[in-house]
C-alpha positions in Angstrom: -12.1 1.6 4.8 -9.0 0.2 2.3 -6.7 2.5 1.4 -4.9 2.3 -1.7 -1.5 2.9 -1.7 0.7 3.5 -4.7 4.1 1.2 -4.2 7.4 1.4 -5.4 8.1 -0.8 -8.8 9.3 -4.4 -7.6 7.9 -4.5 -4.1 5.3 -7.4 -2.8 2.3 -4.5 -2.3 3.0 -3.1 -5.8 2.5 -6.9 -7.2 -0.7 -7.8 -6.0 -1.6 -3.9 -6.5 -0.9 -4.8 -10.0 -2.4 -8.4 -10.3 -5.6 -6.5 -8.7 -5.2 -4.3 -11.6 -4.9 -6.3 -14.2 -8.1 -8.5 -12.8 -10.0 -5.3 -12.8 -8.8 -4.4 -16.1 -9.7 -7.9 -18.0 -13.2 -7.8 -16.0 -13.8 -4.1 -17.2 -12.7 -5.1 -21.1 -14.8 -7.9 -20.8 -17.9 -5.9 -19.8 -18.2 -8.1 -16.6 -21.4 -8.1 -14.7 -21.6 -4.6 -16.7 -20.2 -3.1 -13.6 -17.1 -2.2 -11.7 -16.3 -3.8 -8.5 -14.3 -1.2 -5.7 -10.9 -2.3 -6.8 -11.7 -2.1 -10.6 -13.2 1.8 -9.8 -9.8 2.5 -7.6 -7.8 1.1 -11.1 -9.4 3.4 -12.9 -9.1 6.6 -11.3 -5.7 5.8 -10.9 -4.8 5.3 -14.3 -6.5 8.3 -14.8 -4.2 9.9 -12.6 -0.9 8.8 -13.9 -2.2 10.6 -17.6 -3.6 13.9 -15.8 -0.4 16.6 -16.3 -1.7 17.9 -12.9 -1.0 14.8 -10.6 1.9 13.1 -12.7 3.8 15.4 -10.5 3.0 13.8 -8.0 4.6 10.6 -8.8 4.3 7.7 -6.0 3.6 10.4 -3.4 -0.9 9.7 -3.7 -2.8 7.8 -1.9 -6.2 6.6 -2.7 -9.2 6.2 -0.2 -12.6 4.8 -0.9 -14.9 7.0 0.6 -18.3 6.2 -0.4 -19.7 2.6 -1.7 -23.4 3.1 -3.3 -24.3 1.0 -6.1 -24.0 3.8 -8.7 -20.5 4.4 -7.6 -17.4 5.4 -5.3 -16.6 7.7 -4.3 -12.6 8.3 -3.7 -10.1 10.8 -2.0 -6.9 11.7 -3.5 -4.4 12.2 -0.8 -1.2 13.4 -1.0 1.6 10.8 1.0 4.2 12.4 3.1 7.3 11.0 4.4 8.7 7.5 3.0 10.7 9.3 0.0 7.5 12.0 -0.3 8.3 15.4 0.7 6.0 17.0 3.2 5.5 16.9 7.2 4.7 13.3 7.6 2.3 14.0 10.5 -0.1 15.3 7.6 -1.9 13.5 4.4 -3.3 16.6 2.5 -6.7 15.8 0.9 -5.7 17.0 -3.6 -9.6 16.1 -4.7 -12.5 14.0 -4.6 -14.0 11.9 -7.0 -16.9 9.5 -7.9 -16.2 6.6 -10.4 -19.5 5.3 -11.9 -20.2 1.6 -11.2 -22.2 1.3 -14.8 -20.0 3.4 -17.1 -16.5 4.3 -15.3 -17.3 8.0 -16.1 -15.4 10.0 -13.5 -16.5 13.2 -11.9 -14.3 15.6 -9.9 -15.6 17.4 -7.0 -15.8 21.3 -7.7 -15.4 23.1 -4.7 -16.6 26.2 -6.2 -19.5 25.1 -7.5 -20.4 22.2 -4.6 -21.0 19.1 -7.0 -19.6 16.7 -9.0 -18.5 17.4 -12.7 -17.1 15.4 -15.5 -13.9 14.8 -15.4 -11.0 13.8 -18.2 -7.2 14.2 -17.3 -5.5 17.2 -19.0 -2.3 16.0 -20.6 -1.2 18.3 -22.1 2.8 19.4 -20.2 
């Protein structure tokens, strides 16, 4: 499985992070194959992220990990990073939340514990 790490601004990983980005991001605009590809569904959640008032908190300190690969989508752990400048017990990586992005339309759905499935999901950001 590849992990997705967020990286600190200016460092090697956070460059090709962002060249991967910005590949998945001019294949998205462009309606490419009409699909996302695993990195362009990790870019997105991820943006996502950085907008939602409920995980901007969490600044560098997520990690993303692809869970599931089926041709309707991917599904993708949000973890929370200990240790390297995150607070926490580094021994442990919290799961936050699951999603799915989908392959055809780059909806996202958040898992709903409460509920056991997969609802639509727009960040909150408002704060």
């Amino acid at each position: 499985m590849k992990q997705w790490v967020a990286s600190p601004r200016g460092s090697a990983g956070s460059l090709a992070v962002r060249m991967t980005a910005l590949g998945a991001a001019l294949a998205f605009a462009a309606g490419a194959a009409g699909s996302l590809d695993e990195a362009g569904a990790v870019n997105r959640l991820q943006q996502q992220l950085k907008r939602s008032a409920d995980y901007r908190i969490h600044g560098e300190c997520l990690s993303l990990l692809v869970e599931e690969r089926e041709p309707a989508f991917f599904g993708i752990a949000v973890y929370e990073k200990h240790g390297d400048g995150c607070p926490g017990d580094p021994a442990t990586m919290p799961v936050l939340d699951r999603f799915q992005v989908d392959a055809a339309t780059a909806a996202l759905r958040r898992y709903d514990v409460m509920d056991d499935r997969y609802v639509d999901w727009m960040p909150d950001t408002a704060r």
